[in-house]
N, CA, C and O atoms as a GROMACS GRO file, in nm:
protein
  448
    1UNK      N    1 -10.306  -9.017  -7.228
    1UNK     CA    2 -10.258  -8.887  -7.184
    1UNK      C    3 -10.335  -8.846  -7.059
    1UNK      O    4 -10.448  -8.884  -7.029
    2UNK      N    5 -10.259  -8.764  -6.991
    2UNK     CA    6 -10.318  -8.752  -6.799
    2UNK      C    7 -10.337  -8.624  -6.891
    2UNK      O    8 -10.268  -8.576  -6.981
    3UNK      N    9 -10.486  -8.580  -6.822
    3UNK     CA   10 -10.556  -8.457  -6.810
    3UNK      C   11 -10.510  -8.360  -6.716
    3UNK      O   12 -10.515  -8.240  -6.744
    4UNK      N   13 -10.463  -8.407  -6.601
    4UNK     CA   14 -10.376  -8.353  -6.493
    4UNK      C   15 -10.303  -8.259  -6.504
    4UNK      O   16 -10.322  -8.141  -6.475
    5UNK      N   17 -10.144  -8.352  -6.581
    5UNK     CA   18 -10.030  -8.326  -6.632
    5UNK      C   19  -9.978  -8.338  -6.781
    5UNK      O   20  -9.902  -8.434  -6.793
    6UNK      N   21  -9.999  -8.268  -6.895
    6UNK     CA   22 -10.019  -8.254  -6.976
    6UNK      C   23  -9.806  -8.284  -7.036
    6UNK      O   24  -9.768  -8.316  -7.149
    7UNK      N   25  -9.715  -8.257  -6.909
    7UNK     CA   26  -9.595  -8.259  -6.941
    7UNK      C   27  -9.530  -8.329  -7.025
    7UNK      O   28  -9.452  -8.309  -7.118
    8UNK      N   29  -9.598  -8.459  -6.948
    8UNK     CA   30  -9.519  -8.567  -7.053
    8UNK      C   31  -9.537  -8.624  -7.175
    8UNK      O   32  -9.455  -8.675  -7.250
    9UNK      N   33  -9.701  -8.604  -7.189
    9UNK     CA   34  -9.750  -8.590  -7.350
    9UNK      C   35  -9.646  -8.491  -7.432
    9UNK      O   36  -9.617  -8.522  -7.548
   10UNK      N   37  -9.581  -8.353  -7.362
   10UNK     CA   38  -9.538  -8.260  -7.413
   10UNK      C   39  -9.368  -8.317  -7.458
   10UNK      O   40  -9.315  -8.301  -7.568
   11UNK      N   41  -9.338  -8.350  -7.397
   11UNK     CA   42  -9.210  -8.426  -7.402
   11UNK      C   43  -9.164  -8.552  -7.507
   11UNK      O   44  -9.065  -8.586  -7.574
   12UNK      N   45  -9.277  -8.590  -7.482
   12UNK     CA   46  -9.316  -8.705  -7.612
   12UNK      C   47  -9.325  -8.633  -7.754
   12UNK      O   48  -9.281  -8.674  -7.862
   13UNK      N   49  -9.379  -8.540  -7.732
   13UNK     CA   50  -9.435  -8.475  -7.864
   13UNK      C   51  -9.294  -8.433  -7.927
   13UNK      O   52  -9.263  -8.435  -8.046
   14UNK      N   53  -9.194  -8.384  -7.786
   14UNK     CA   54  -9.092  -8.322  -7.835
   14UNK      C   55  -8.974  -8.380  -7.904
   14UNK      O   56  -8.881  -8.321  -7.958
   15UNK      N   57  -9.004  -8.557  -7.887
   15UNK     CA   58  -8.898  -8.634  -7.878
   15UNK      C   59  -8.936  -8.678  -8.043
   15UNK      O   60  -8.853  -8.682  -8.133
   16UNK      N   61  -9.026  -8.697  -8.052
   16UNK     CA   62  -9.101  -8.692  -8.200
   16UNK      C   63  -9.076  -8.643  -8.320
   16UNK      O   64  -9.063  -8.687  -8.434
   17UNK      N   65  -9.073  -8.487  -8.237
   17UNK     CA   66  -9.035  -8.422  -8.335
   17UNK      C   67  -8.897  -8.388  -8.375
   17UNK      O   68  -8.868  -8.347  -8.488
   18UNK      N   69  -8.792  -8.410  -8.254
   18UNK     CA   70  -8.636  -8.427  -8.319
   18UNK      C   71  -8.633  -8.514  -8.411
   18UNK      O   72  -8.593  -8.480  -8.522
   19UNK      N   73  -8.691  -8.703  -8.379
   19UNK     CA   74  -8.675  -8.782  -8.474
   19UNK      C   75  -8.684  -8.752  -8.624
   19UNK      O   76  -8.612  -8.787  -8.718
   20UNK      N   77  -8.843  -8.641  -8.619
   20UNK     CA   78  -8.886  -8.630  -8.776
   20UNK      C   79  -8.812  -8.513  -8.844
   20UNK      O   80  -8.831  -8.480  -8.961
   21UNK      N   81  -8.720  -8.452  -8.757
   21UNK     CA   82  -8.635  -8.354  -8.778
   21UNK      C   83  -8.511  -8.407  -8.845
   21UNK      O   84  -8.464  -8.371  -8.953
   22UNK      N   85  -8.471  -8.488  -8.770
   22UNK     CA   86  -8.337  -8.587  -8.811
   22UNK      C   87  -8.400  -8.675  -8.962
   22UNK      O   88  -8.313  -8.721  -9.036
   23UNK      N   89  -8.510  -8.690  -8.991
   23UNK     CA   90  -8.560  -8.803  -9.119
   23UNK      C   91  -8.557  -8.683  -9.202
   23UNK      O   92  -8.497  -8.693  -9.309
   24UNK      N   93  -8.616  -8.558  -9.168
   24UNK     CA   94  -8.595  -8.442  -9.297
   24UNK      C   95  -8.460  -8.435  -9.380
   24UNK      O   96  -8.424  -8.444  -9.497
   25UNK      N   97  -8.400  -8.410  -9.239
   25UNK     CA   98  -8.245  -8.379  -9.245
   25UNK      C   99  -8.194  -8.487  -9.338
   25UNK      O  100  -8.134  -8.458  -9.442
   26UNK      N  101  -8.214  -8.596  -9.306
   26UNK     CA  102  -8.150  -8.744  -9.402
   26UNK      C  103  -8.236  -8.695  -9.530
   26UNK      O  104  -8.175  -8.710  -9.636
   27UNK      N  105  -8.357  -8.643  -9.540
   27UNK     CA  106  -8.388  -8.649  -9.694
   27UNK      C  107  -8.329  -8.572  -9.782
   27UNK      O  108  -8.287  -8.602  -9.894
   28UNK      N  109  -8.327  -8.457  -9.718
   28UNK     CA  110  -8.237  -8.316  -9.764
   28UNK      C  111  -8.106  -8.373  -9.835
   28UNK      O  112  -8.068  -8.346  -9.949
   29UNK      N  113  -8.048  -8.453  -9.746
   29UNK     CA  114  -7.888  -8.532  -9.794
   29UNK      C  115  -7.920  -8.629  -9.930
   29UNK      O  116  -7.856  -8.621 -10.035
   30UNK      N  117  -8.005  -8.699  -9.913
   30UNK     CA  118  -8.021  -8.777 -10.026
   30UNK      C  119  -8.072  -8.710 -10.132
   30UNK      O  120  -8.039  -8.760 -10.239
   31UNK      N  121  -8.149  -8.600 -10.139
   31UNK     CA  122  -8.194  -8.547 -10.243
   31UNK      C  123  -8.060  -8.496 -10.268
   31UNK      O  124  -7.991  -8.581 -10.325
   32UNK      N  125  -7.997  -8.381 -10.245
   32UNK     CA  126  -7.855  -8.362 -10.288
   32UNK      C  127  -7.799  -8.500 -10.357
   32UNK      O  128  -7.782  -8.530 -10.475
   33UNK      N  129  -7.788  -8.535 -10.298
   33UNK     CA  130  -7.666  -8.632 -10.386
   33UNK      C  131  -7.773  -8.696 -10.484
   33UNK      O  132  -7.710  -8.748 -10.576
   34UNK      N  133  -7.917  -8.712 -10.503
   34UNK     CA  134  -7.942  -8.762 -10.637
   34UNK      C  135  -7.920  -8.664 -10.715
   34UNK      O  136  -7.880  -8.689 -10.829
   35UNK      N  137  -7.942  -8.520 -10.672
   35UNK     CA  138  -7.916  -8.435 -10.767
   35UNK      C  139  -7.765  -8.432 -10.842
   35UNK      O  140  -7.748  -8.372 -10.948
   36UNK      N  141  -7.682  -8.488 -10.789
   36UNK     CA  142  -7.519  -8.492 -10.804
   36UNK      C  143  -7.538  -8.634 -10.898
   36UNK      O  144  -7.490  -8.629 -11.011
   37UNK      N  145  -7.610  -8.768 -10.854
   37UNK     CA  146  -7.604  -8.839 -10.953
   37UNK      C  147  -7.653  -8.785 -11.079
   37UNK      O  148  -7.600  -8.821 -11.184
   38UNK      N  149  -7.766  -8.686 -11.078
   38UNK     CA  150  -7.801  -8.697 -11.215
   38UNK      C  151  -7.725  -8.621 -11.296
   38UNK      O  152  -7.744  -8.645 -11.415
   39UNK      N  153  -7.635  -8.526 -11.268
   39UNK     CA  154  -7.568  -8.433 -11.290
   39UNK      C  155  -7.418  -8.476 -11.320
   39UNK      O  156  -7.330  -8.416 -11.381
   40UNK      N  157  -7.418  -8.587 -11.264
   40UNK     CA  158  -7.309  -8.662 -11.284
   40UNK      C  159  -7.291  -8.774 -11.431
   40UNK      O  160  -7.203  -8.786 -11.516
   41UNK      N  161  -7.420  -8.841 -11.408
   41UNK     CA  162  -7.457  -8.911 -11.524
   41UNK      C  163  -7.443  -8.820 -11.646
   41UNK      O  164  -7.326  -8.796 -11.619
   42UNK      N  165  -7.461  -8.756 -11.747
   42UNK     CA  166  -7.443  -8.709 -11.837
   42UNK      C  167  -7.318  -8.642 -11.830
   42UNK      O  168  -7.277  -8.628 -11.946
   43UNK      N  169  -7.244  -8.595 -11.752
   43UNK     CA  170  -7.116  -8.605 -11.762
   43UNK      C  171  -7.037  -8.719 -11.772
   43UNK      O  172  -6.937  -8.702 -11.842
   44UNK      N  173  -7.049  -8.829 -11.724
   44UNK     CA  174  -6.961  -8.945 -11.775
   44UNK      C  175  -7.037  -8.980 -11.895
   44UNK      O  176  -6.965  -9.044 -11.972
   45UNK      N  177  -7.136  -8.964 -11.933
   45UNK     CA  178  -7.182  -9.003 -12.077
   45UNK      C  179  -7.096  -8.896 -12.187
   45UNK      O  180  -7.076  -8.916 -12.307
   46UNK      N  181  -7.052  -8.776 -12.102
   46UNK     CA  182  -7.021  -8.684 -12.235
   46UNK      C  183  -6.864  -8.774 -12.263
   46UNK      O  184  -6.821  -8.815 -12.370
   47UNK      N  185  -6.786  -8.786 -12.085
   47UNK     CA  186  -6.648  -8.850 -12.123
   47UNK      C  187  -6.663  -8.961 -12.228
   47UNK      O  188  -6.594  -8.960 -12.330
   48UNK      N  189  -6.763  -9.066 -12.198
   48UNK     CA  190  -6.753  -9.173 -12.282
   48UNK      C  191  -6.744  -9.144 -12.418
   48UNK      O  192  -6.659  -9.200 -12.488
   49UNK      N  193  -6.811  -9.074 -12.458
   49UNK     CA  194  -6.886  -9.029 -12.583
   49UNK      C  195  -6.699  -8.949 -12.618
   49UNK      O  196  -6.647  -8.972 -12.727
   50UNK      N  197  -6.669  -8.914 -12.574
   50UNK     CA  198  -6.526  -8.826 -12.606
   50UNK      C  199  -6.344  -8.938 -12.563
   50UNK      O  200  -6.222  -8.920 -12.550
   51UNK      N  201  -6.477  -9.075 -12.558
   51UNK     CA  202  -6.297  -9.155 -12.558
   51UNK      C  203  -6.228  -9.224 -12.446
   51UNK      O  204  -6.164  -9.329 -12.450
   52UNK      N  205  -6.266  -9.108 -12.297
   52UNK     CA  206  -6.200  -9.144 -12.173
   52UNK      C  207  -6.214  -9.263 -12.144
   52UNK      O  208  -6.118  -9.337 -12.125
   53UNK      N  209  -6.356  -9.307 -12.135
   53UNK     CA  210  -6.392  -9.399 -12.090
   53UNK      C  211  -6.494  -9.558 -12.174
   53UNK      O  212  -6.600  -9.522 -12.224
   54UNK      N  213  -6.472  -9.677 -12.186
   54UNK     CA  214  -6.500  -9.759 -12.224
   54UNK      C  215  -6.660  -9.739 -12.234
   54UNK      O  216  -6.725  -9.643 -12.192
   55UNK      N  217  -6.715  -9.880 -12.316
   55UNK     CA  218  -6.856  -9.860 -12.341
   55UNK      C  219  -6.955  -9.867 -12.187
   55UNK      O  220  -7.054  -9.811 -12.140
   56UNK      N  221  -6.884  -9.942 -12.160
   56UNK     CA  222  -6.933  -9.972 -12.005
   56UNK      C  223  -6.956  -9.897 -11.944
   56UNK      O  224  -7.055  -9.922 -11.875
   57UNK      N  225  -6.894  -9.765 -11.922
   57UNK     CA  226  -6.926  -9.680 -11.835
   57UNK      C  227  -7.051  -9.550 -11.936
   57UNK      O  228  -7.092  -9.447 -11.884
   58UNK      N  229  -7.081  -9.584 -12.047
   58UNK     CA  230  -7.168  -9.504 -12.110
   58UNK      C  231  -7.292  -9.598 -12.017
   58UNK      O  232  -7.334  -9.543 -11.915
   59UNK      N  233  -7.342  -9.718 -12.047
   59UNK     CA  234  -7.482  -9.787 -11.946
   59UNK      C  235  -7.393  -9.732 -11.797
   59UNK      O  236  -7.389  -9.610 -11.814
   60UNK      N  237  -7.333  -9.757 -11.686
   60UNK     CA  238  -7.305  -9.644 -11.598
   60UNK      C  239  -7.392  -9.529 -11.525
   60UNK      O  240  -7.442  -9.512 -11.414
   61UNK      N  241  -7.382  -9.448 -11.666
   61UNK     CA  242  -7.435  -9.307 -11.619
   61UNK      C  243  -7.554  -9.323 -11.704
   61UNK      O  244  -7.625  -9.231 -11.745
   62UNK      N  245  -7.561  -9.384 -11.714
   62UNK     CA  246  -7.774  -9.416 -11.778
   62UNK      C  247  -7.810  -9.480 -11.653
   62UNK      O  248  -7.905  -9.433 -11.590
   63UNK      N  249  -7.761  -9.557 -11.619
   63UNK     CA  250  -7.773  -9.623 -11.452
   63UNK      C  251  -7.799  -9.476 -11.360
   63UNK      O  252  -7.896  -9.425 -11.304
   64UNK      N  253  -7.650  -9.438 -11.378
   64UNK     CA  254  -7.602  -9.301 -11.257
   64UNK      C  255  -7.770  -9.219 -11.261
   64UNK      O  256  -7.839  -9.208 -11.160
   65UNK      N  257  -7.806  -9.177 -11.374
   65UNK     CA  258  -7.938  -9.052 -11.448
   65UNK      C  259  -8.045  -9.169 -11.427
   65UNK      O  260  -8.136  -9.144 -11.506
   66UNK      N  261  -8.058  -9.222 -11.395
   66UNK     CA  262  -8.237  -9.274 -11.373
   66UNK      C  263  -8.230  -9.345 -11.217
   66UNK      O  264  -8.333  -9.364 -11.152
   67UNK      N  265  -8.095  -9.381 -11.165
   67UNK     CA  266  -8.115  -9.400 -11.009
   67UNK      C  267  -8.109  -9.281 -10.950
   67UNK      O  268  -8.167  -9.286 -10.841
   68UNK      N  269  -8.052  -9.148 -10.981
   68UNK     CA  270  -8.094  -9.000 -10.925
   68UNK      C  271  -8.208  -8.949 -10.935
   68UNK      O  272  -8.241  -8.853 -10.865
   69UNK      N  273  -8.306  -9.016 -11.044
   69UNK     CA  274  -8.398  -8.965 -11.085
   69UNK      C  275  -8.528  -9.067 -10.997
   69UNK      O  276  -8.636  -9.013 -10.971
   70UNK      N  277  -8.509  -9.182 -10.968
   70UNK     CA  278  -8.565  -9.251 -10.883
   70UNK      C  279  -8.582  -9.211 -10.700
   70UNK      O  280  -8.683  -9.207 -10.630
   71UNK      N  281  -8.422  -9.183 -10.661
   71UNK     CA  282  -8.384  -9.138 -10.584
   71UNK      C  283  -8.436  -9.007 -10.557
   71UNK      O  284  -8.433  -8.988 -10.436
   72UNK      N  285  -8.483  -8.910 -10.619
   72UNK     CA  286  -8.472  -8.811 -10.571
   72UNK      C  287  -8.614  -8.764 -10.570
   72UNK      O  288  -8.651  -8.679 -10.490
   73UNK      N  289  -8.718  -8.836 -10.683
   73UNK     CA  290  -8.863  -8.850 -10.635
   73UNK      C  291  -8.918  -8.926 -10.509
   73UNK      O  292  -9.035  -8.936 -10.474
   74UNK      N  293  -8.830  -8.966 -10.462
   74UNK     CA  294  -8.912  -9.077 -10.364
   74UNK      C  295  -8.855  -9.029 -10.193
   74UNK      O  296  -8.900  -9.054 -10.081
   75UNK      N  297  -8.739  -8.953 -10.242
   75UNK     CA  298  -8.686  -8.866 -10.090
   75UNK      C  299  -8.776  -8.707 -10.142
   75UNK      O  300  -8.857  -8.658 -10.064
   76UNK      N  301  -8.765  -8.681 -10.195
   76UNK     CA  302  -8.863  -8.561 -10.240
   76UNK      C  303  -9.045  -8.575 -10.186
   76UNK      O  304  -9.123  -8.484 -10.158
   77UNK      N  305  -9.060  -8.686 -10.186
   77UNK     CA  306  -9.197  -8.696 -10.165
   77UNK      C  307  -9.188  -8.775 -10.015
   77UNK      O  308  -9.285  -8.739  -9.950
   78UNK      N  309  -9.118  -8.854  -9.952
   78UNK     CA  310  -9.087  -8.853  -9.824
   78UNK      C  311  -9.029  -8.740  -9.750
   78UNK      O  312  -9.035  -8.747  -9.628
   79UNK      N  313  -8.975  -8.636  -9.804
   79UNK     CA  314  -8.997  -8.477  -9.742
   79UNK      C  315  -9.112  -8.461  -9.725
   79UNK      O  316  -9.156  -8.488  -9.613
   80UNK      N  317  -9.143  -8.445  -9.760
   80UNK     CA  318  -9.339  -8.361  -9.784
   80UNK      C  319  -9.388  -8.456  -9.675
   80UNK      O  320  -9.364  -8.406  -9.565
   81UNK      N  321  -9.423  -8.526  -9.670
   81UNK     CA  322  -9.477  -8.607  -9.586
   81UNK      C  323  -9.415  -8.604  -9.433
   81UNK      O  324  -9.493  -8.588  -9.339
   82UNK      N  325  -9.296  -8.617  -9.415
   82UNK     CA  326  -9.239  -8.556  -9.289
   82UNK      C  327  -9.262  -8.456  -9.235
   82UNK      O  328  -9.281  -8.428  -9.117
   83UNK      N  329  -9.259  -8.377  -9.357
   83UNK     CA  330  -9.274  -8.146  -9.286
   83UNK      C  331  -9.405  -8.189  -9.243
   83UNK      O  332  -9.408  -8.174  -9.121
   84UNK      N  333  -9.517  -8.237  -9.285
   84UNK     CA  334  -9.703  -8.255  -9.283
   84UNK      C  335  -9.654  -8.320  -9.171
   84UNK      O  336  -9.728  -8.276  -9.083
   85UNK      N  337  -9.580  -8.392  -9.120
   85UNK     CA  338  -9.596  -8.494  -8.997
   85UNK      C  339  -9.545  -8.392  -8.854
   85UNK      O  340  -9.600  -8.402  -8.745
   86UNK      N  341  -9.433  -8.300  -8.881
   86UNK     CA  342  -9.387  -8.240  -8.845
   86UNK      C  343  -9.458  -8.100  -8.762
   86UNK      O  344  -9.456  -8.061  -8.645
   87UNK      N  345  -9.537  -8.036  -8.920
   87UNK     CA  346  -9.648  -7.954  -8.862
   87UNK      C  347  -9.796  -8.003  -8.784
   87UNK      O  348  -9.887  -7.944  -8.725
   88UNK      N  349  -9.776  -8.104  -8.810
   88UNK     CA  350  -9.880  -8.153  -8.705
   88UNK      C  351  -9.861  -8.183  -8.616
   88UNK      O  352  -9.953  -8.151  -8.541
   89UNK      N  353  -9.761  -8.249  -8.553
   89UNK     CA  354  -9.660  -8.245  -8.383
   89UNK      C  355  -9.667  -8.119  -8.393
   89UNK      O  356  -9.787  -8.094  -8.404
   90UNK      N  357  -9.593  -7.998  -8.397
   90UNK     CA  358  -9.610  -7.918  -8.373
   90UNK      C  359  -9.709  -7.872  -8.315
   90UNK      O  360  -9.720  -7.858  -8.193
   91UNK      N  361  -9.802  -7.839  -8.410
   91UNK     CA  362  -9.971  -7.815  -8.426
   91UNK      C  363 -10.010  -7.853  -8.246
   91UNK      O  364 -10.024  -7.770  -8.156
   92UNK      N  365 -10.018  -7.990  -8.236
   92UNK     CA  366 -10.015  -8.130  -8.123
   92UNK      C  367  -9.960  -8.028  -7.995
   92UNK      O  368 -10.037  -7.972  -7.918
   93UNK      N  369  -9.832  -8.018  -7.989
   93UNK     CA  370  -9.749  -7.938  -7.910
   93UNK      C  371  -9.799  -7.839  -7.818
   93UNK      O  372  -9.822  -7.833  -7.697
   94UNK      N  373  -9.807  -7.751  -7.936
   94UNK     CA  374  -9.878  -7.601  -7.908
   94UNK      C  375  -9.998  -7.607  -7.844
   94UNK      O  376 -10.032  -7.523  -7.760
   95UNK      N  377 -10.086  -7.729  -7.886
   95UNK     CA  378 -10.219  -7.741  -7.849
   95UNK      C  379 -10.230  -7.844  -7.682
   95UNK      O  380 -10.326  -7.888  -7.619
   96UNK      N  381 -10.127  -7.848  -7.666
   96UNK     CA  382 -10.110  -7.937  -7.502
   96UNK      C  383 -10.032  -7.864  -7.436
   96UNK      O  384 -10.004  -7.888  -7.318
   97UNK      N  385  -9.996  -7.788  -7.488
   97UNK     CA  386  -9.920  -7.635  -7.395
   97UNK      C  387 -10.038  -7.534  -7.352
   97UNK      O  388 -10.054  -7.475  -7.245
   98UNK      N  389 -10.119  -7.535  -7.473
   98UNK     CA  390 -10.197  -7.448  -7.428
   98UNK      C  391 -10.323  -7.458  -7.347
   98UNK      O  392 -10.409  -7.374  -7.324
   99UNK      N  393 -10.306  -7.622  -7.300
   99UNK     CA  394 -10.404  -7.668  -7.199
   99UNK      C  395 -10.373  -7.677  -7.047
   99UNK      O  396 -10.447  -7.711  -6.954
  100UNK      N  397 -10.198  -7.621  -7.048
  100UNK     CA  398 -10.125  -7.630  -6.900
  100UNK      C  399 -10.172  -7.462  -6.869
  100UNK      O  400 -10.166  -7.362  -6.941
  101UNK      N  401 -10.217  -7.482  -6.744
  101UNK     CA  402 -10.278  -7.357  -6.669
  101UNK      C  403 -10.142  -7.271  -6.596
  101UNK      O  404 -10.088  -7.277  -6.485
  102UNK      N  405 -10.117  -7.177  -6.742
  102UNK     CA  406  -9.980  -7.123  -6.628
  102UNK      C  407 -10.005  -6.983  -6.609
  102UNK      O  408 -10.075  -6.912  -6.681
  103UNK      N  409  -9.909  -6.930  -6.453
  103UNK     CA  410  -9.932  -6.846  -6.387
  103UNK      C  411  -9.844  -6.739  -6.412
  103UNK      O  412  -9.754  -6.785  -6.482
  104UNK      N  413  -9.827  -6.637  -6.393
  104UNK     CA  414  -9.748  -6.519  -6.424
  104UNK      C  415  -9.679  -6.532  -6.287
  104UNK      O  416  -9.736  -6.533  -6.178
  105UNK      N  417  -9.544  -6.542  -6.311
  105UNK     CA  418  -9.471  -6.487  -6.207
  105UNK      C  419  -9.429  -6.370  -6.167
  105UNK      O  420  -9.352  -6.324  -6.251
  106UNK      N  421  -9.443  -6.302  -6.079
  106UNK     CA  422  -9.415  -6.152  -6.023
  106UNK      C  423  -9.221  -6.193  -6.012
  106UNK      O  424  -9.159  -6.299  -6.001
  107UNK      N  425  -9.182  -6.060  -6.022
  107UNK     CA  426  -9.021  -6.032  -6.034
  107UNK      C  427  -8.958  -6.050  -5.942
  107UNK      O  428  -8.950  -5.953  -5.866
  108UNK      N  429  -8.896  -6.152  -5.909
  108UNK     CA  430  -8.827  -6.201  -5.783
  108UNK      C  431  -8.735  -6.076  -5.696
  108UNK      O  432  -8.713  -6.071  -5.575
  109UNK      N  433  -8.689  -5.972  -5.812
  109UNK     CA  434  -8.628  -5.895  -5.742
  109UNK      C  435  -8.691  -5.762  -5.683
  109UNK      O  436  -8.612  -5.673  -5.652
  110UNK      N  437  -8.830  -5.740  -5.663
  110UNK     CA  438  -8.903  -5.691  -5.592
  110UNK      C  439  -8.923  -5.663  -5.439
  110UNK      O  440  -8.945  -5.571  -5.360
  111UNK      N  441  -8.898  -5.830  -5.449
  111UNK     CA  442  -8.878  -5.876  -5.287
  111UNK      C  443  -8.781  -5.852  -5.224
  111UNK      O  444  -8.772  -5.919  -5.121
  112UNK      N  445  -8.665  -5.747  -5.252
  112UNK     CA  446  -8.549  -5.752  -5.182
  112UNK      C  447  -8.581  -5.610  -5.152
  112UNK      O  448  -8.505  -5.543  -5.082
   0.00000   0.00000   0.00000
């Protein structure tokens, strides 16, 4: 990083942080839908259990309820770890902004 010009560190930082913005965003989605698998799973267990559906689809939603439940600890805890990655770019950000020496501009329309 140039001591100079602090810009492009700043830019970097910024590009960073869309990425880890966009990985939240994907976790957010996957946690939803494990929540829909698991929520789902005991509903096809209730159909089975009531006839609709063959034995097969009772293992199914024992499948469906422990891959939501897999799924949704492991994007749940790759959240957390992103926001922490996130507030620290940030953090990063703020702290290389606040090393650029800036000037107050007087009101351009003064001068007329």
């Amino acid at each position: 990083m140039s001591e100079s010009d602090p810009t492009d560190e700043i830019s970097r930082v910024e590009a960073q942080l869309e990425e880890l913005a966009e990985a939240a965003e994907r976790c957010r989605k996957y946690i939803l839908a494990s929540k829909a698998a698991i929520a789902g799973g005991p509903a096809l267990l209730l159909a089975t259990m009531l006839g609709l559906f063959g034995f097969t689809a009772a293992l199914g939603s024992i499948a469906l309820i422990l891959g939501g439940i897999v799924s949704l600890g492991s994007n749940v805890s790759t959240l957390r770890q992103t926001e922490a990655e996130i507030a620290a770019a940030e953090l990063l950000r703020s702290d290389l902004i606040s090393r650029i020496d800036l000037r107050m501009v007087d009101d351009a329309l003064k001068l007329v």
